[in-house]
C-alpha positions as a Markdown table, in Angstrom:
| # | Residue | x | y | z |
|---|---|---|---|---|
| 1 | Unk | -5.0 | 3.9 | 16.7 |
| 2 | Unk | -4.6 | 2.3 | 13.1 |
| 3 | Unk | -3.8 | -1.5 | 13.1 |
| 4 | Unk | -2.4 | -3.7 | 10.6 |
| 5 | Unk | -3.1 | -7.6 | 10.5 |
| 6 | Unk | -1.0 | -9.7 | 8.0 |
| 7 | Unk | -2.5 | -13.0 | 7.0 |
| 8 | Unk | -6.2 | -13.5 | 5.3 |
| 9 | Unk | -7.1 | -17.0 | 6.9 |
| 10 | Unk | -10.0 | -17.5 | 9.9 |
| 11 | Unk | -7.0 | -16.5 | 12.8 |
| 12 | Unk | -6.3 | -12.9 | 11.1 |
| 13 | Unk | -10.4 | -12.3 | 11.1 |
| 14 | Unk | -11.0 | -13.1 | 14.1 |
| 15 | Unk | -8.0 | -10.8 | 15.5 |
| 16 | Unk | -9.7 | -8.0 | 13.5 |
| 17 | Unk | -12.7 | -8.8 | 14.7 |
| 18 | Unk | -11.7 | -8.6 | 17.8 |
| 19 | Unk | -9.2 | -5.4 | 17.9 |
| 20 | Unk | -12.4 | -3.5 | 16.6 |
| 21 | Unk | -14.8 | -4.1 | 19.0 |
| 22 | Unk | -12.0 | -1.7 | 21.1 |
| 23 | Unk | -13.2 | 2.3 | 21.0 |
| 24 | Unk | -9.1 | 2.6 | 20.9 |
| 25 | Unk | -9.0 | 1.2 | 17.6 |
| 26 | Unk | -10.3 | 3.3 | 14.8 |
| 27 | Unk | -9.4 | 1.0 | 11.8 |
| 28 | Unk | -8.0 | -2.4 | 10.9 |
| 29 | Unk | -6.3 | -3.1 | 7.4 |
| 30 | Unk | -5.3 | -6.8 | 6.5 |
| 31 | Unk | -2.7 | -7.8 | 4.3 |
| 32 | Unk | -4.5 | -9.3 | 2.2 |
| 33 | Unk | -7.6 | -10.4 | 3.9 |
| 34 | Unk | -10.4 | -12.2 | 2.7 |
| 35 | Unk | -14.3 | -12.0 | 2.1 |
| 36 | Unk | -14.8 | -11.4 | 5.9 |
| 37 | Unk | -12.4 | -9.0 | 6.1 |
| 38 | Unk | -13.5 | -7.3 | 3.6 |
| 39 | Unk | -17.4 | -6.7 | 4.9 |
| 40 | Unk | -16.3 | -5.3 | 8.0 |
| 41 | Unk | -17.0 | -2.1 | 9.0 |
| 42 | Unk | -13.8 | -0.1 | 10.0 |
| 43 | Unk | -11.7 | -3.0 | 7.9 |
| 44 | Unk | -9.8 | -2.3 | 5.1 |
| 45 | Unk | -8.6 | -4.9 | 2.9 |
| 46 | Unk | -5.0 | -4.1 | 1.1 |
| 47 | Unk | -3.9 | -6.4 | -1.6 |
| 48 | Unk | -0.2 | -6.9 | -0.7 |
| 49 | Unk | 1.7 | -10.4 | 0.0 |
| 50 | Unk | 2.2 | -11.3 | 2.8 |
| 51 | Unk | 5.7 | -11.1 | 2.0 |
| 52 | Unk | 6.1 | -8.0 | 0.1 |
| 53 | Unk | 7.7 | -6.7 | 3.7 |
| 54 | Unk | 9.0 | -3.1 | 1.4 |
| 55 | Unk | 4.9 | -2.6 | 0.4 |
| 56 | Unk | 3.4 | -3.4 | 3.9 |
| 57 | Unk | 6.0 | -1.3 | 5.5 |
| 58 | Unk | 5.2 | 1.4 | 2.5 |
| 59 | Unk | 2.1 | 1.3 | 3.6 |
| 60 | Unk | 2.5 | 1.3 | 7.1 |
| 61 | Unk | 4.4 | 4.7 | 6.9 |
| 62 | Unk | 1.8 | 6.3 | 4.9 |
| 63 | Unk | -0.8 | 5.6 | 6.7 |
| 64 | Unk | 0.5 | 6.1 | 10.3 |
| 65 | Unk | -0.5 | 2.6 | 11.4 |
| 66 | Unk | 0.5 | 2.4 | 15.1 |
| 67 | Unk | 0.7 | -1.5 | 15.2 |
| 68 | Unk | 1.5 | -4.4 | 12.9 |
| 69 | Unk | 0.2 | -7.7 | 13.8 |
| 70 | Unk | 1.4 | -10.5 | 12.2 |
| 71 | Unk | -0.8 | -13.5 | 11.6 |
| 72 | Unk | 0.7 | -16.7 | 9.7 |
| 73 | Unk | 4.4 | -18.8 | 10.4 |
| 74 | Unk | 5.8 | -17.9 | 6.8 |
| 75 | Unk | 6.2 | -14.1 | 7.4 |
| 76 | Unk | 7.8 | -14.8 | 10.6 |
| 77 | Unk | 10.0 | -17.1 | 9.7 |
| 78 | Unk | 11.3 | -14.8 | 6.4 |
| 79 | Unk | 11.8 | -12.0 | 8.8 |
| 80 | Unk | 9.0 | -9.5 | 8.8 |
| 81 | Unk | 9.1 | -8.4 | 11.7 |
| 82 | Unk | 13.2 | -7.7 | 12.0 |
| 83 | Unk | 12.2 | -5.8 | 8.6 |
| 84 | Unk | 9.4 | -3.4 | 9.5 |
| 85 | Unk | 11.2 | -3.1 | 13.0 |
| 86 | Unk | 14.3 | -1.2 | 10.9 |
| 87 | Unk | 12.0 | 0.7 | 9.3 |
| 88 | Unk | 10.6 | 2.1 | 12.8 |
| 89 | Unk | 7.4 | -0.2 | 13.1 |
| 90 | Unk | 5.8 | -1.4 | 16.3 |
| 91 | Unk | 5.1 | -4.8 | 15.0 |
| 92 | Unk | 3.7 | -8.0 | 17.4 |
| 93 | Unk | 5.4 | -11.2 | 16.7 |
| 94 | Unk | 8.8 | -12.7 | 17.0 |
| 95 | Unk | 11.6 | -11.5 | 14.6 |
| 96 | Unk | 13.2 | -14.4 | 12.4 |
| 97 | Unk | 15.8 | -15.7 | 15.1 |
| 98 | Unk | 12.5 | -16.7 | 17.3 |
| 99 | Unk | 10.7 | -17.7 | 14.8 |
| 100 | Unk | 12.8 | -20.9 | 14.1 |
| 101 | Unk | 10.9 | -22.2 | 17.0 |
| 102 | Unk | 8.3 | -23.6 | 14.6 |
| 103 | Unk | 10.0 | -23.0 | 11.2 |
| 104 | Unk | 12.6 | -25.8 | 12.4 |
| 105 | Unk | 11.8 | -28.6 | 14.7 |
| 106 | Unk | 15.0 | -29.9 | 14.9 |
| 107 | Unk | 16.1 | -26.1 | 16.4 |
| 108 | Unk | 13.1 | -26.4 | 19.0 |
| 109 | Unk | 13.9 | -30.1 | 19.4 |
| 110 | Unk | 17.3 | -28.9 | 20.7 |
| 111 | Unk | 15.9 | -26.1 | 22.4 |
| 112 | Unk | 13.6 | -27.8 | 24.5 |
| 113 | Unk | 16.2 | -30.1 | 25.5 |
| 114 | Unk | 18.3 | -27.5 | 26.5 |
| 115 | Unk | 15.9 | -25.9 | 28.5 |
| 116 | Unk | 15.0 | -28.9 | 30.4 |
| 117 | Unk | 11.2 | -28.9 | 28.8 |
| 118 | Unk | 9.2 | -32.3 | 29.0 |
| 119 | Unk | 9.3 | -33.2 | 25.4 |
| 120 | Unk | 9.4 | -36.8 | 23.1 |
| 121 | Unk | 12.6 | -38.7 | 22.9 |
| 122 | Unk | 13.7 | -38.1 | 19.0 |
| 123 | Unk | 16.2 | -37.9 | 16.6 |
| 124 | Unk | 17.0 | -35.8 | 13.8 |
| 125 | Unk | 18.2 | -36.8 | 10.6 |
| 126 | Unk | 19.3 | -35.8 | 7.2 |
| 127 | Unk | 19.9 | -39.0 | 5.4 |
| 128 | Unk | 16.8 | -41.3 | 4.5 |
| 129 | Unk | 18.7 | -44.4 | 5.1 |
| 130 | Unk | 19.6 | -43.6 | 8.1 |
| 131 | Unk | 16.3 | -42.7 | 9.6 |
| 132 | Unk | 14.4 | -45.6 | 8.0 |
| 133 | Unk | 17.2 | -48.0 | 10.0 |
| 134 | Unk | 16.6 | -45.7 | 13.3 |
| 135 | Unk | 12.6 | -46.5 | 12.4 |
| 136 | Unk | 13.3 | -50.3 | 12.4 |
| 137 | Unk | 15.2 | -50.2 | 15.4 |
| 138 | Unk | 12.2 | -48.5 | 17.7 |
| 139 | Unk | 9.6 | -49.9 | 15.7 |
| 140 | Unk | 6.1 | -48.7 | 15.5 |
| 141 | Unk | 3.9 | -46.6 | 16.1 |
| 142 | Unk | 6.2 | -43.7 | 15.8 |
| 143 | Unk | 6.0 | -40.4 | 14.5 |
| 144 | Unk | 7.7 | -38.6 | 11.6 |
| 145 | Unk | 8.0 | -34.9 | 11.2 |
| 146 | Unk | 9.5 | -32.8 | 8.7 |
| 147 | Unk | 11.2 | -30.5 | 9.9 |
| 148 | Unk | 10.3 | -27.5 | 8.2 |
| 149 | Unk | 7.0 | -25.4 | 7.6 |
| 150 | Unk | 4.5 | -27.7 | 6.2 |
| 151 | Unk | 1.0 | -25.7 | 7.0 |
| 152 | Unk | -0.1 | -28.1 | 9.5 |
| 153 | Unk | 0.6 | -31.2 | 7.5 |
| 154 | Unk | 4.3 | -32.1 | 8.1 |
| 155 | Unk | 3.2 | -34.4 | 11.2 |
| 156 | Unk | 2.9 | -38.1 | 10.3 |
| 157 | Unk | 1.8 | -40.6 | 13.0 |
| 158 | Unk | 3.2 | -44.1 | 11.3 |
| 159 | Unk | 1.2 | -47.4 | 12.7 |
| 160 | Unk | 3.8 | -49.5 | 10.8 |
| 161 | Unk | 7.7 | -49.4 | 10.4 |
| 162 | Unk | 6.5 | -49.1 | 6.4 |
| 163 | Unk | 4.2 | -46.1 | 7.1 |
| 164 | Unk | 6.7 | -44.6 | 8.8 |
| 165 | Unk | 9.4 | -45.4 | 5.9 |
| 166 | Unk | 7.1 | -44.3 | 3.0 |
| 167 | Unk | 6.6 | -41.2 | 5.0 |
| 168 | Unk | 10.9 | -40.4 | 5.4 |
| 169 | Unk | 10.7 | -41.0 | 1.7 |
| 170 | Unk | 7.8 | -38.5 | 1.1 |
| 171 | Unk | 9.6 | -35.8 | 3.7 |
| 172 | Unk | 13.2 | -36.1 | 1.7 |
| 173 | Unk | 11.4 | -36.2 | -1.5 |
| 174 | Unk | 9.9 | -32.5 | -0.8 |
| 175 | Unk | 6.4 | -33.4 | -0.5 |
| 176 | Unk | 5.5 | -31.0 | 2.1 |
| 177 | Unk | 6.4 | -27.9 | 0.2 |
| 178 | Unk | 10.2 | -26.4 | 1.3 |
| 179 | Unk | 11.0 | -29.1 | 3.6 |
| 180 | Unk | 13.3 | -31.8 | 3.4 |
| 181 | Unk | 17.0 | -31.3 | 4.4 |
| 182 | Unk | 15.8 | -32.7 | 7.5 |
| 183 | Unk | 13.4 | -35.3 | 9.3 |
| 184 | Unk | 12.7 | -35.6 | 12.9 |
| 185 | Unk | 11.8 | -38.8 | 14.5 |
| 186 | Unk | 9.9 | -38.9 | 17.9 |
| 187 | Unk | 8.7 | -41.8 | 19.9 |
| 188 | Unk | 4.6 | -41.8 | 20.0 |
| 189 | Unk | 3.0 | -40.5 | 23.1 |
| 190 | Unk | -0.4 | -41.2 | 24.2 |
| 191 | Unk | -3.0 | -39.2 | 25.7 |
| 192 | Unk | -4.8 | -35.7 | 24.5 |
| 193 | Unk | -3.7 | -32.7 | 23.2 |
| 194 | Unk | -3.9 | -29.1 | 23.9 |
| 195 | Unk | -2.9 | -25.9 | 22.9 |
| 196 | Unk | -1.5 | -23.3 | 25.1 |
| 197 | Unk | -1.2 | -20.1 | 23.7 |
| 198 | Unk | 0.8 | -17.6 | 25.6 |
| 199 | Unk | 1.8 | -13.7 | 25.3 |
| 200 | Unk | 5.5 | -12.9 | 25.7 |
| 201 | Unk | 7.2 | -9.3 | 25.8 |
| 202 | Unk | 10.4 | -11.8 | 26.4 |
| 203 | Unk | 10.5 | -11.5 | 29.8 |
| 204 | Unk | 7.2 | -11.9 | 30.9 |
| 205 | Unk | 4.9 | -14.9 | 29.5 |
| 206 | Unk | 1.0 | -14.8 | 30.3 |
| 207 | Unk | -1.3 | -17.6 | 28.8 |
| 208 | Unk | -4.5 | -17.2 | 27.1 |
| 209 | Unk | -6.9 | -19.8 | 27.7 |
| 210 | Unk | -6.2 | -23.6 | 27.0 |
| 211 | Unk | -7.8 | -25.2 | 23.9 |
| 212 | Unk | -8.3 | -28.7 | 22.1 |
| 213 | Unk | -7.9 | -28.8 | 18.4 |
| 214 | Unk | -9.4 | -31.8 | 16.0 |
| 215 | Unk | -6.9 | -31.9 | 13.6 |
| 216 | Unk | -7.8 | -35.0 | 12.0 |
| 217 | Unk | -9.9 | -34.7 | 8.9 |
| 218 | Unk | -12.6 | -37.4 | 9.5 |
| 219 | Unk | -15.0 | -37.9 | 12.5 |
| 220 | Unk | -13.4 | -39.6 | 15.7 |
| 221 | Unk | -10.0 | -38.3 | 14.8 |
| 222 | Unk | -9.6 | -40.3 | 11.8 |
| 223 | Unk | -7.9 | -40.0 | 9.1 |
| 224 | Unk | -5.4 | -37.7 | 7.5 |
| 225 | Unk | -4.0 | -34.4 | 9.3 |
| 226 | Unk | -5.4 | -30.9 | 8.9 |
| 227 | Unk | -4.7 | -27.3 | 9.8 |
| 228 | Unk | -7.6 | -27.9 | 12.4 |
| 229 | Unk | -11.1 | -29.1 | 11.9 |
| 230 | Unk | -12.5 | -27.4 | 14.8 |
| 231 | Unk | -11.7 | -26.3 | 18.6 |
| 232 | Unk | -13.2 | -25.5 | 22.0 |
| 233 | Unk | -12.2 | -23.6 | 25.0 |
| 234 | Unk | -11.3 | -23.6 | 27.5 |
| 235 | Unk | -10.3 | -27.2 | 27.7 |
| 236 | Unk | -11.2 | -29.0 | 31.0 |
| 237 | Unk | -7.7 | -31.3 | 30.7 |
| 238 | Unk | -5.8 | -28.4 | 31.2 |
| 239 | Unk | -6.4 | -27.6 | 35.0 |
| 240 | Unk | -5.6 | -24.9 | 36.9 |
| 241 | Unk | -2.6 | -27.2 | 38.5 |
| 242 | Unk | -1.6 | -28.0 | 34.9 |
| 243 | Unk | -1.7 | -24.7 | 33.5 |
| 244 | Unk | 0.7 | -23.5 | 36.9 |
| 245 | Unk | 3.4 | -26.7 | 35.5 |
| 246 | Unk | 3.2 | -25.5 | 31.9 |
| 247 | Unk | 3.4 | -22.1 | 33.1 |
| 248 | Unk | 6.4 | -23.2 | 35.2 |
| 249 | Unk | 8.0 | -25.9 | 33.3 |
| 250 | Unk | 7.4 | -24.8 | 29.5 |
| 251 | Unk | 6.6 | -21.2 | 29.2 |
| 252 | Unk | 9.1 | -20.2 | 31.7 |
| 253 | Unk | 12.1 | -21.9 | 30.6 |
| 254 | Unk | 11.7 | -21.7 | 27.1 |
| 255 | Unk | 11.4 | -17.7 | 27.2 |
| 256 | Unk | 14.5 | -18.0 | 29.4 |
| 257 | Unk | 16.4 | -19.9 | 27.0 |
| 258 | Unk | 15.2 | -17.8 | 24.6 |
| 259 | Unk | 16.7 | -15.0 | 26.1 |
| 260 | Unk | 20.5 | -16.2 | 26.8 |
| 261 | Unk | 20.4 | -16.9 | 23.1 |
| 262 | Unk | 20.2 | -13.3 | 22.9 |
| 263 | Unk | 16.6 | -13.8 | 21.3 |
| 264 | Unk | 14.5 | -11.3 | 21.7 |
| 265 | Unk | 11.0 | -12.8 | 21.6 |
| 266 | Unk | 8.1 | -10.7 | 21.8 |
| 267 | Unk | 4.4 | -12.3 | 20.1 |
| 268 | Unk | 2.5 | -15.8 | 20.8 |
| 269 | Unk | 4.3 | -18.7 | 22.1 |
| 270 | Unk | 2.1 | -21.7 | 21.1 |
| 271 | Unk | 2.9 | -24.8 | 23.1 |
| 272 | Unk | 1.2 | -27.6 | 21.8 |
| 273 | Unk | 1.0 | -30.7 | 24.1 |
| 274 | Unk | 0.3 | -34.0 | 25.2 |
| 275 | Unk | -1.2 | -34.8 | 28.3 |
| 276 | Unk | -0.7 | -38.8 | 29.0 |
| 277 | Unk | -3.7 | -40.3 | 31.2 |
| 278 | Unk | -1.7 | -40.2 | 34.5 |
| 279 | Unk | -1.1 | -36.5 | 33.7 |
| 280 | Unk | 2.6 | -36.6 | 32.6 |
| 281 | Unk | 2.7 | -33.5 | 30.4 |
| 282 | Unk | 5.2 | -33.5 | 27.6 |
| 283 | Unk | 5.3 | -30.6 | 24.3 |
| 284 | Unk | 4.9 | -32.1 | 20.6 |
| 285 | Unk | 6.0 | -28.4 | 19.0 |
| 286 | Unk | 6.2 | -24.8 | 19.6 |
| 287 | Unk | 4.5 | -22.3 | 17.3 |
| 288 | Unk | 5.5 | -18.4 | 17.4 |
| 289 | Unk | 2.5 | -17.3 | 16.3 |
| 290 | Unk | -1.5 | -17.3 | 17.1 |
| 291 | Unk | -3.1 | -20.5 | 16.4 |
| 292 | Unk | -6.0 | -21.8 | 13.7 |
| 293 | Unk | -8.5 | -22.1 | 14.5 |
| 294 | Unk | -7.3 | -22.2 | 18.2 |
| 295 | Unk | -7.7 | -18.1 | 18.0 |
| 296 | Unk | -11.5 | -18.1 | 17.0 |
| 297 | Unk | -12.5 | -19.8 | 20.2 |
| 298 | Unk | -10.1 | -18.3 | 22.6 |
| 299 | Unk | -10.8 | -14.4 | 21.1 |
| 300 | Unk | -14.4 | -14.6 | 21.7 |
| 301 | Unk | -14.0 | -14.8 | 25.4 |
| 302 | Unk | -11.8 | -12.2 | 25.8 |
| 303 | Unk | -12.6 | -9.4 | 27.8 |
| 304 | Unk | -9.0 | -7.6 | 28.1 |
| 305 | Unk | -8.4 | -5.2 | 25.0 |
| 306 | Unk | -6.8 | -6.9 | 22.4 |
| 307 | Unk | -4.4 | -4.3 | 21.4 |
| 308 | Unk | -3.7 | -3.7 | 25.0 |
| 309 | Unk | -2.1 | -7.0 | 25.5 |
| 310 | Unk | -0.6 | -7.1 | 22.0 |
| 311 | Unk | 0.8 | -3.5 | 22.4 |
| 312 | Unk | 2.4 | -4.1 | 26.0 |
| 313 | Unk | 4.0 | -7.2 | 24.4 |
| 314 | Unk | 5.3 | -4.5 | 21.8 |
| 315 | Unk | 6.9 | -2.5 | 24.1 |
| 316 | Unk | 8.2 | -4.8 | 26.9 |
| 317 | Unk | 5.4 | -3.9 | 30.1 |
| 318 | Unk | 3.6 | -6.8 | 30.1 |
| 319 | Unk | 4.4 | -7.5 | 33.6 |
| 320 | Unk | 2.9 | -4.0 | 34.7 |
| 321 | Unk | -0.9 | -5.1 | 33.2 |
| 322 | Unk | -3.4 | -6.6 | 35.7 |
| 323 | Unk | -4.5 | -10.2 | 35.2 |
| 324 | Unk | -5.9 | -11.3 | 31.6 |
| 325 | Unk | -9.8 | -10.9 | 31.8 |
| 326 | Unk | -12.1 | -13.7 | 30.7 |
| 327 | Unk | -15.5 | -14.2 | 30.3 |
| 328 | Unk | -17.5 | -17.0 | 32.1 |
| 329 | Unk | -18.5 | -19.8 | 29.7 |
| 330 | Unk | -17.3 | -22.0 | 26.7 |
| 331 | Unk | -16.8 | -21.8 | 23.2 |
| 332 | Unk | -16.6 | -23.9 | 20.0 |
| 333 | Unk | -15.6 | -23.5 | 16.6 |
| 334 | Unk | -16.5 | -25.8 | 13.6 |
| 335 | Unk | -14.7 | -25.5 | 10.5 |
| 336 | Unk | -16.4 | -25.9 | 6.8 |
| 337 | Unk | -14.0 | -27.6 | 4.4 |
| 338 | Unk | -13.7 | -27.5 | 0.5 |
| 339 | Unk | -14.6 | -31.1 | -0.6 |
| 340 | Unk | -11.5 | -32.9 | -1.2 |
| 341 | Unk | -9.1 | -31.3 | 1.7 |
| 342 | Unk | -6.6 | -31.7 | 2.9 |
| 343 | Unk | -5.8 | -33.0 | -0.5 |
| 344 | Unk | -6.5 | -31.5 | -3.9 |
| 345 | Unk | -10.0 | -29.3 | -3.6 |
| 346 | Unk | -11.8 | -26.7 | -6.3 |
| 347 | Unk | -11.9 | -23.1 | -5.7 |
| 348 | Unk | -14.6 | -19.9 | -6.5 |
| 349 | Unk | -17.8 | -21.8 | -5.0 |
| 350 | Unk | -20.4 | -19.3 | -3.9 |
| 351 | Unk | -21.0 | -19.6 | -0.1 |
| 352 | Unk | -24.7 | -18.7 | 0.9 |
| 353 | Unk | -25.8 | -18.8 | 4.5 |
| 354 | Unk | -23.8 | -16.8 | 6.7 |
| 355 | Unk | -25.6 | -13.9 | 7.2 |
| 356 | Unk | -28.4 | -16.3 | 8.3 |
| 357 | Unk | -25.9 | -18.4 | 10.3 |
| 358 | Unk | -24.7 | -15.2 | 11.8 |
| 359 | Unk | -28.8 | -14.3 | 12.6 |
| 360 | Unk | -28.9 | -17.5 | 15.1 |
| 361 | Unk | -26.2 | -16.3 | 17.3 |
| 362 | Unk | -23.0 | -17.9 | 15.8 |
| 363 | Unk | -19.7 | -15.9 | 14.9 |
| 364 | Unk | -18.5 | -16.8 | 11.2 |
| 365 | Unk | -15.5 | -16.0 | 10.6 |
| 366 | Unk | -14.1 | -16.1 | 7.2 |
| 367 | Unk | -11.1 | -18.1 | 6.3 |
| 368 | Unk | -10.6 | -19.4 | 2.8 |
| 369 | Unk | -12.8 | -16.8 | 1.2 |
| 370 | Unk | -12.8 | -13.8 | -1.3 |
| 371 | Unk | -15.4 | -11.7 | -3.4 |
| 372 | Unk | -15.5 | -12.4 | -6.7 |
| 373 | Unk | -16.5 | -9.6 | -9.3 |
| 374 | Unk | -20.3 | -9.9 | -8.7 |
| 375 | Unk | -19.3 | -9.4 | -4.7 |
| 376 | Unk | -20.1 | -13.0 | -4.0 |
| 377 | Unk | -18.4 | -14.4 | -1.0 |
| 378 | Unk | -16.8 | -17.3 | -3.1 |
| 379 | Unk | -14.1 | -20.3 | -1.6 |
| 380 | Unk | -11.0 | -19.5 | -2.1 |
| 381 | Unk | -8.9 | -22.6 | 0.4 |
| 382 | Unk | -9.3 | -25.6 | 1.8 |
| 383 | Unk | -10.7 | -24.7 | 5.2 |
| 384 | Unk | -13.0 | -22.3 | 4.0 |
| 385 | Unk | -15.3 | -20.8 | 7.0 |
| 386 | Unk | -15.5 | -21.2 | 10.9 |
| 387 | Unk | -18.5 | -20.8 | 12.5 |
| 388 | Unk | -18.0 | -20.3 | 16.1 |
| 389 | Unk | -20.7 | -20.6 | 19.2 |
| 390 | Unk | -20.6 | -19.1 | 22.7 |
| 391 | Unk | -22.3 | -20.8 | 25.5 |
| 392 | Unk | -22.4 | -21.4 | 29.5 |
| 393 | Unk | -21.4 | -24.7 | 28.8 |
| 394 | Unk | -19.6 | -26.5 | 26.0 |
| 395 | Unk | -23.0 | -28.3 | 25.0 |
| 396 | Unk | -24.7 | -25.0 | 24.5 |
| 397 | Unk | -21.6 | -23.5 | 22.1 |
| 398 | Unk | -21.5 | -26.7 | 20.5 |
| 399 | Unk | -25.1 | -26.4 | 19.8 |
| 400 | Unk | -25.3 | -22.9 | 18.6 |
| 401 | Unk | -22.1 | -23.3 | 15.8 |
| 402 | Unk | -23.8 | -26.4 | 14.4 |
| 403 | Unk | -27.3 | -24.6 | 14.2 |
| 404 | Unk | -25.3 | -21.8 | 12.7 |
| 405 | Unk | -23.7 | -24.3 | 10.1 |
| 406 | Unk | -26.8 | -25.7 | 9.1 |
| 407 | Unk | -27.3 | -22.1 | 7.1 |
| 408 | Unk | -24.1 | -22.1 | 4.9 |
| 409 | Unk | -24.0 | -23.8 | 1.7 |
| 410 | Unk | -21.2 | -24.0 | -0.9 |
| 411 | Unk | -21.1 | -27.0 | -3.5 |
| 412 | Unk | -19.1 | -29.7 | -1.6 |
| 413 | Unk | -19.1 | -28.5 | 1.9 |
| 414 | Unk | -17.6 | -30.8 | 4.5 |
| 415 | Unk | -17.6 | -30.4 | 7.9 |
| 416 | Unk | -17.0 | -33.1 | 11.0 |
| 417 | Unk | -20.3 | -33.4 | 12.9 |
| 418 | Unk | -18.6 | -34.4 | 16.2 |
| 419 | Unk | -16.3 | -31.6 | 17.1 |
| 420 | Unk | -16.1 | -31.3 | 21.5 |
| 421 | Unk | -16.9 | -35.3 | 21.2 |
| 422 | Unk | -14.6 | -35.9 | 23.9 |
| 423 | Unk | -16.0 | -32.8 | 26.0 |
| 424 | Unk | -19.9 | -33.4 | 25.7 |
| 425 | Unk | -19.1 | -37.3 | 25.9 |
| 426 | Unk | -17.4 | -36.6 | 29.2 |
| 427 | Unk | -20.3 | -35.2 | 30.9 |
């Protein structure tokens, strides 16, 4: 089988890194890839949007591509999958009436209460004077979201009533991209997050293994917000009695609720969550789509098919499949950073190093990368490469990405040197 990933960050080379190492799978194409991507034996870059839906479905057709996988929110959300589903395409991921899940937290704010799903006591707004009164009345610290997509960013955690004002301001102002008709205001909970990312056919829901995600820029979780810094799996918080609650008491109901909207839902159902220290659980958002870099630890220890689980999704049989198949161990992922993210950063640095990195056992996988006309793998985003480390333990995955890391070199390079703190610390 031919399949097609959309996206070109670290989440849609590690799924085509993965779907290849399947003898079912004869080729990959990405849409439009990147410098990892492109090396791949098997992997066929195409240089197509990812929201030129009449090209990739063009494509698609042409080339008798049995599955479409879609990668990032934005394609979702526009309705790719509703599209290439017209056209006659098998395509994994949720059309555009599931996708508001993430591409509108004041819809999955309602839908979570509807469902009866632990979540934050908010309020949405779509005044600025309004919310900043609201801010003064539960004081701080107190969270402020917009409520659109904001690649990761949208998420401010205010310490002051001021912080939390300047950030309204910033939110109505359009400072996340899109966004801005709405803000949503959440009381602060306390405790860790994790990631749960599940596979729905929409009636069935199955999670993957639980992750952590360090999505704070600077070393101890300080600092500004990122797309994700690094991750490990499978997180130890996240207990087998845990995982049967959220199973039970997130997953479950949401998909239901899902369904008597007359939703449809078939892809990833991210939950992200808070677990407080007495082990109240409680979800902060919903994704519809793989996470980054949540993906590039939970892939690598995967021993089900890929496409298996994606394609029964497709066509509604998850239920029939026998149990998701892991392997034994841990894994970590570390991400290299332009200088300068998650604010302004320079692009078309040559990267050295990963063959090397790749030499000591660690997985790179390439995320904001291209070739430049020489064929130099050269940055091309702000979290530019993720070098990922298998292990027994998590000390020993830990270990391997960072001796991996110590290979790559690009002008600038930032990385946090204490990703898994809390796991390694806990031992």
């Amino acid at each position: 089988m031919k399949v097609l990933v959309v996206g070109n960050g670290g989440r849609e080379h590690a799924l085509a890194w993965k779907l290849l190492q399947s003898k079912q799978v004869e080729q990959v194409v990405c849409v439009p890839g990147n410098g990892g991507t492109a090396s791949m034996e098997r992997c066929l870059n195409l240089p197509v949007a990812v929201d030129d839906f009449e090209g990739i479905s063009r494509y698609a057709l042409e080339h008798g591509i049995t599955l479409v996988v879609v990668g990032p929110e934005v394609p979702l959300s526009k309705g790719i999958t509703d599209y290439l589903q017209d056209k006659g395409l098998m395509v994994f991921g949720p059309v555009r009436a599931g996708a508001q899940i993430e591409a509108s937290k004041a819809w999955a704010k309602a839908l979570m209460q509807e469902a009866g799903i632990p979540t934050a006591r908010a309020a949405v707004f779509t005044e600025a004077g309004a919310a900043k009164s609201y801010v003064k009345s539960q004081g701080a610290p107190i969270v402020v979201k917009a409520d659109g997509l904001a690649a990761g960013k949208g998420v401010i955690v205010a310490e002051t009533v001021a912080q939390a004002e300047s950030a309204v301001d910033a939110i109505f102002q359009g400072q996340f991209g899109s966004v801005g008709e709405f803000v949503v205001i959440e009381e602060c909970l306390i405790g860790q997050e994790v990631s749960v990312l599940a596979l729905t056919d929409g009636l069935t829901i199955r999670p993957l293994l639980p992750a952590q995600d360090h999505k704070r820029i600077g070393e101890g979780d300080t600092g500004e917000n990122t797309g994700g810094m690094g991750a490990y799996s499978p997180a130890p918080i996240a207990t087998p009695e845990l995982m049967a609650r959220i199973q039970t008491e997130v997953l479950e109901r949401a998909i239901a609720t899902l369904r008597a909207k007359g939703i449809d839902y078939r892809g990833v159902l991210y939950a992200g969550l808070m677990i407080a220290p007495d082990g109240d659980l409680k979800v902060l958002e919903f994704n519809c789509r793989f996470g980054d870099p949540e993906t590039q630890v939970i892939l690598p220890l995967l021993e089900t098919p890929l496409e298996e689980l994606l394609l029964a999704c497709v066509q509604q049989r998850l239920s029939e499949l026998p149990p998701i198949a892991w392997k034994k161990g841990a894994s970590a992922t570390v991400v290299a950073a332009s200088g300068g993210y998650p604010a302004e950063y320079e692009k078309g640095k040559v990267i050295t190093g990963i063959g090397e990195a790749e030499v000591t056992g660690a997985t790179v996988f390439h995320a904001g990368t291209k070739l430049n006309q020489q064929q130099e793998v050269v940055t091309d985003g702000g979290r530019v490469l993720n070098v990922t480390g298998i292990g027994e333990n998590f000390e020993q995955a830990i270990a391997q990405a960072y001796a991996g890391l110590k290979y790559i070199q690009f002008e600038a390079i930032y990385y946090r040197r204490d990703i898994g703190h809390k796991v390694v610390s806990a031992k």
